[in-house]
C-alpha positions in Angstrom: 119.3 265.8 103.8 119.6 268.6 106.6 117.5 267.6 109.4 115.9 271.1 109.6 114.3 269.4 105.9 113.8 266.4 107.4 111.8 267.8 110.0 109.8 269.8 108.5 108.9 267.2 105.6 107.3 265.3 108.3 105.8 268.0 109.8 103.8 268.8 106.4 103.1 265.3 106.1 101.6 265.1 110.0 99.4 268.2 108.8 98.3 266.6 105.8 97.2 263.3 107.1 95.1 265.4 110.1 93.2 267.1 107.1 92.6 264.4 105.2 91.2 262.4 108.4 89.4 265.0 109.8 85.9 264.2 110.0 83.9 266.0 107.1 80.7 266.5 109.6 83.2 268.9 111.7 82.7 271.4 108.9 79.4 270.8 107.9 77.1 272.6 107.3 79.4 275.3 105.7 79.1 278.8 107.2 77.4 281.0 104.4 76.1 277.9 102.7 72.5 277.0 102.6 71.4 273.7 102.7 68.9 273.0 99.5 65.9 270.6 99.2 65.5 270.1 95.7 61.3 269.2 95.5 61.2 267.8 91.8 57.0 269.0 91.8 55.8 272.4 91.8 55.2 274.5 94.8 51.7 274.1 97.1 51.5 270.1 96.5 52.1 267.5 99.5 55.7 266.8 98.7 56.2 270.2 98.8 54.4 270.8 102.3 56.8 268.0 103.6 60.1 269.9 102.3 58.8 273.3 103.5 58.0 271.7 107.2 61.3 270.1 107.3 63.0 273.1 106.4 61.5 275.4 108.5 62.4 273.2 111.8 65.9 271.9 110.8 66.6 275.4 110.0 65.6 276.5 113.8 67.5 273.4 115.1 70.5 273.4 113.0 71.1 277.1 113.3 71.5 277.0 109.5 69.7 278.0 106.4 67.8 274.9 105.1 65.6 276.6 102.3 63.6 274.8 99.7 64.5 274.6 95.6 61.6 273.5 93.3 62.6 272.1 90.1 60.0 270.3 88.9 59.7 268.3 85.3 60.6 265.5 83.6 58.8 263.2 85.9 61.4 264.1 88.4 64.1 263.5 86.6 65.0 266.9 85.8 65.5 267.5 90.0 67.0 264.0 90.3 69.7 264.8 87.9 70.5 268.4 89.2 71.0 266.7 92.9 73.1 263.4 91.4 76.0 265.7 89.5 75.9 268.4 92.8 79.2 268.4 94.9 78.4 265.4 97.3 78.9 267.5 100.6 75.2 267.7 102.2 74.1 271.0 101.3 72.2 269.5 98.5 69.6 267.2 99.2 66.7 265.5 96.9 63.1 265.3 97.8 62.2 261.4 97.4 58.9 260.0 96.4 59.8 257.0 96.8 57.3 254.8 94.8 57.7 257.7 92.0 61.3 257.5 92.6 61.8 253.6 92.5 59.3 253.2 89.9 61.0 255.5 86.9 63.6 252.5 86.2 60.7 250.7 84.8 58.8 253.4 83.1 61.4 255.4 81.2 63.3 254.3 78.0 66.3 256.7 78.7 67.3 257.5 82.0 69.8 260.6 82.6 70.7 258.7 86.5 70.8 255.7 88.1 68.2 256.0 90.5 70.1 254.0 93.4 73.5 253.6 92.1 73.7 258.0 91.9 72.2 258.5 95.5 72.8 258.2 99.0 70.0 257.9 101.1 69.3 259.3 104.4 66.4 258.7 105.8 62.5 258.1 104.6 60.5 260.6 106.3 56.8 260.4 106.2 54.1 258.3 105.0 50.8 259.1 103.1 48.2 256.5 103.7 45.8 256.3 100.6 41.8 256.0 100.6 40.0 254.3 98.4 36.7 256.8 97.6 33.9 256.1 94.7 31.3 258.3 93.6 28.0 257.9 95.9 26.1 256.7 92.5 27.9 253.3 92.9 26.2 250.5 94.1 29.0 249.7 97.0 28.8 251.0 100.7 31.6 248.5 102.0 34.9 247.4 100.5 33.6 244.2 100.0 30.6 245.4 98.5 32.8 247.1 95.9 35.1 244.3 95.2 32.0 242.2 94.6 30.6 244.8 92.3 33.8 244.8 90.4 34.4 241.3 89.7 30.7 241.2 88.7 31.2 243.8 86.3 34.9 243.1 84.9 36.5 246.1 82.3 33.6 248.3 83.3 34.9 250.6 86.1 37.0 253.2 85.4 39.8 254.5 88.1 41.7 257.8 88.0 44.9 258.6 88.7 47.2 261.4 88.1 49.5 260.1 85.7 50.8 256.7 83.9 52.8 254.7 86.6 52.4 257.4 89.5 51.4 256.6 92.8 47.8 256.7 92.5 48.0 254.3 89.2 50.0 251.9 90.9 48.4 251.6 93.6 44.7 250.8 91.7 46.7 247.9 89.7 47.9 246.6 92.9 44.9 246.3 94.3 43.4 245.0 91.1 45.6 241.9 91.2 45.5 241.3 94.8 41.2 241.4 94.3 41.1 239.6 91.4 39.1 242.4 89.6 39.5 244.1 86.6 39.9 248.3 86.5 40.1 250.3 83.7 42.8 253.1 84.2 42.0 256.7 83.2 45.7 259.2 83.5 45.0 262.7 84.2 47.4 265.7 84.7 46.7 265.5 88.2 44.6 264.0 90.9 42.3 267.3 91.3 41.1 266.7 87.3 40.5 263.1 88.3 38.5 263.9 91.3 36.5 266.3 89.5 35.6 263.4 87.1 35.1 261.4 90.0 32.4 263.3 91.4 30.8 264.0 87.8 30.9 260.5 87.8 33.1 259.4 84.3 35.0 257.6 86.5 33.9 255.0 89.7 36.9 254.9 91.7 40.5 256.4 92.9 43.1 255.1 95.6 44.1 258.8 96.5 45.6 260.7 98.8 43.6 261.6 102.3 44.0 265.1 101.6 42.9 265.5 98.4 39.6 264.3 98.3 39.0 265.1 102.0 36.8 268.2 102.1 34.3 266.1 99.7 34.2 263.3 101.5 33.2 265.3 104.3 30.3 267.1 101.9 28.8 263.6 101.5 30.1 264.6 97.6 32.2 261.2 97.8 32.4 258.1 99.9 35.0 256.7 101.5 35.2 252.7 101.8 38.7 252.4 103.3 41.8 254.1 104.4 45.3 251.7 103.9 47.2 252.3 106.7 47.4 250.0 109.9 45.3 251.9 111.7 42.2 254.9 111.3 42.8 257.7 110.7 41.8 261.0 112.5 40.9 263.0 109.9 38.5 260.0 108.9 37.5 258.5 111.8 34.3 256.4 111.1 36.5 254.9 107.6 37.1 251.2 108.2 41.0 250.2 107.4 41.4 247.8 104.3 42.4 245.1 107.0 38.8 245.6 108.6 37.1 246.0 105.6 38.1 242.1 104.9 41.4 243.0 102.7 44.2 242.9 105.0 46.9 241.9 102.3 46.5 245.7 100.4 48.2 247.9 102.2 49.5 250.9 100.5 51.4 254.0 101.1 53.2 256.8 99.2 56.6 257.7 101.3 58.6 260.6 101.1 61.7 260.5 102.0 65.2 262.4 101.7 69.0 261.7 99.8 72.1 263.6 99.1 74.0 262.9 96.0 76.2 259.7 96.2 80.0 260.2 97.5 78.3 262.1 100.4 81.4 261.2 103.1 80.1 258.8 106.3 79.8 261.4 109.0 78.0 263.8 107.1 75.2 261.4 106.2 75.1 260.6 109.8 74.7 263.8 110.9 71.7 264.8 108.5 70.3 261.3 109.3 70.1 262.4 113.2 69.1 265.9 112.3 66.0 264.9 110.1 65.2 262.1 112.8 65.1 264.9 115.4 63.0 267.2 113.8 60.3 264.5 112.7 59.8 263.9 116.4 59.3 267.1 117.3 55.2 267.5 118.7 54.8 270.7 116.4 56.3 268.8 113.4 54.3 265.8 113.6 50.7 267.5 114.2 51.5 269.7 110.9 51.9 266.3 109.0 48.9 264.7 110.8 46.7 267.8 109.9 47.7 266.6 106.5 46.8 262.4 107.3 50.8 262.0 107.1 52.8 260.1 109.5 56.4 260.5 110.8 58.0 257.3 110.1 61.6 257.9 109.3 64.3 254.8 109.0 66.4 253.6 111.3 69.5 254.6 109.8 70.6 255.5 106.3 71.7 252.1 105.6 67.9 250.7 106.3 66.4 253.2 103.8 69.1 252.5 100.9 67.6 248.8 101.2 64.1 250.2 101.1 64.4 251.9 97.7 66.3 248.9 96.2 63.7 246.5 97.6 60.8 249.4 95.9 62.8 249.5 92.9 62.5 245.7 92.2 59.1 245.1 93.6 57.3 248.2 91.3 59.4 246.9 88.5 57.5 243.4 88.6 54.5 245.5 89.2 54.3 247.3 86.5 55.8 244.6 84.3 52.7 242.5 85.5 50.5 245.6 84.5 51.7 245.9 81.2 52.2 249.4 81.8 54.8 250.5 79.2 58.2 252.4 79.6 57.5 255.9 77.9 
């Protein structure tokens, strides 16, 4: 072989190897491509507030278009599919919920995805502490008070929720076993019909979201008897935690978090992890979630959040399994 061949045969094979080990976060995010957060929920809910803050600041800090895709349906699964089977090169990412997110194993027959096995995940994000609110008719100014009512009165209160095996739902059946009471469960479409129930009193009780049920609270229309997070909360200051209300051991939170599709290369998920992490820390960003009772609390690295949503994934499954809640 001439040596001019032989030279340039190595040559192409130097050039090839350099390309193929060049980092993938070098070229990330593509000029000309946007970065998508797929929200699988409609717009104006809290899931969608979180994307929409997220983008707006990574885009300023990035110097990149981060823009926002809504494609709710199928209890998620119609936005958890699209993100699982897109190119895995960050510039689509998926909205997580996690305890909707974890919990779908357990509650669907057919499942499109593998909710770990197709994702790779970055970073959680936020969490939503819950409070637990009754209508002012029943007998129950404490959390003790309530608990006491309950167990005296076993199959007779009703809680809402907005959905079978959502957040809300869970979250009443896990603090049914942990009390030792016994709560009927009422589904809804979402957790505005339930409240209006709630305050029409059809229904005694809910473990929702602060911001829903805030501005009646505030009207007297609804009382609060605990907030679950470690700690009051501003936007309900004189609310007791469950842990001084005399039930330390229920502590519950809905998380949101964010993944890419699985395949996304090393650097790249590095690179959004630091980016997200960044942006949550920012003053601005964490007073819009506060305004909301959300906290910043994103993971320490990718790796630590994967372990979350497989730990979630097996400790709603038991949950629901002990609820005898079934798949639908």
């Amino acid at each position: 072989m001439p040596p001019s061949s032989v030279v340039a045969r190595s040559l192409l094979a130097f050039f090839a190897f350099t390309a193929a080990s060049a980092t993938p976060a070098q070229d990330f995010p593509a000029i000309g491509k946007p970065i998508r957060i797929v929200v699988p929920f409609t717009a104006g809910g809290s899931s969608d507030f979180v994307a929409r803050t997220l983008a707006t600041k990574l885009t300023e800090t990035m110097k990149h278009s981060v823009i926002v895709d809504n494609r709710p349906g199928g209890n998620t699964l119609i936005g958890a599919e699209h993100v699982a089977k897109s190119p895995p090169d960050g510039h689509t990412l998926f909205l997580v919920g996690v305890i909707t997110h974890a919990s779908t194993p357990a509650l669907a027959k057919k499942m499109p995805v593998d909710m770990v096995k197709d994702f790779a995940f970055i970073t959680n994000a936020i969490e939503s502490p819950l409070v637990i609110v009754v209508n002012p008719k029943v007998p129950a100014t404490t959390l003790s008070e309530f608990i006491a009512y309950a167990k005296a009165n076993p199959g007779k209160i009703n809680f809402g929720s907005a959905g079978v095996g959502n957040t809300l739902h869970l979250a009443g059946e896990q603090f049914a076993s942990l009390t030792g009471t016994r709560l009927n469960h009422i589904p809804y479409k979402g957790a505005s019909q339930a409240q209006v129930d709630l305050i029409g009193g059809s229904i005694q009780v809910m473990f929702d979201l602060v911001q829903t049920p805030l501005k009646q609270i505030q009207a007297g229309n609804l009382r609060a008897l605990a907030v679950t997070s470690g700690e009051r909360l501003p936007t309900l200051p004189t609310t007791p935690t469950t842990a001084e209300a005399g039930t330390p051991a229920f502590r519950f939170s809905a998380r949101i978090g964010l993944a890419a599709p699985a395949g996304t290369p090393a650097p790249v998920m590095a690179r959004l992890h630091k980016e997200i992490v960044a942006a949550l820390g920012q003053p601005d960003v964490r007073a819009q979630f506060a305004s909301q009772a959300m906290i910043a609390a994103p993971s320490e690295s990718p790796e630590a959040f994967q372990k979350l949503m497989q730990s979630e994934v097996e400790r709603l499954g038991a949950l629901i399994r002990a609820a005898g809640i079934q798949p639908e």
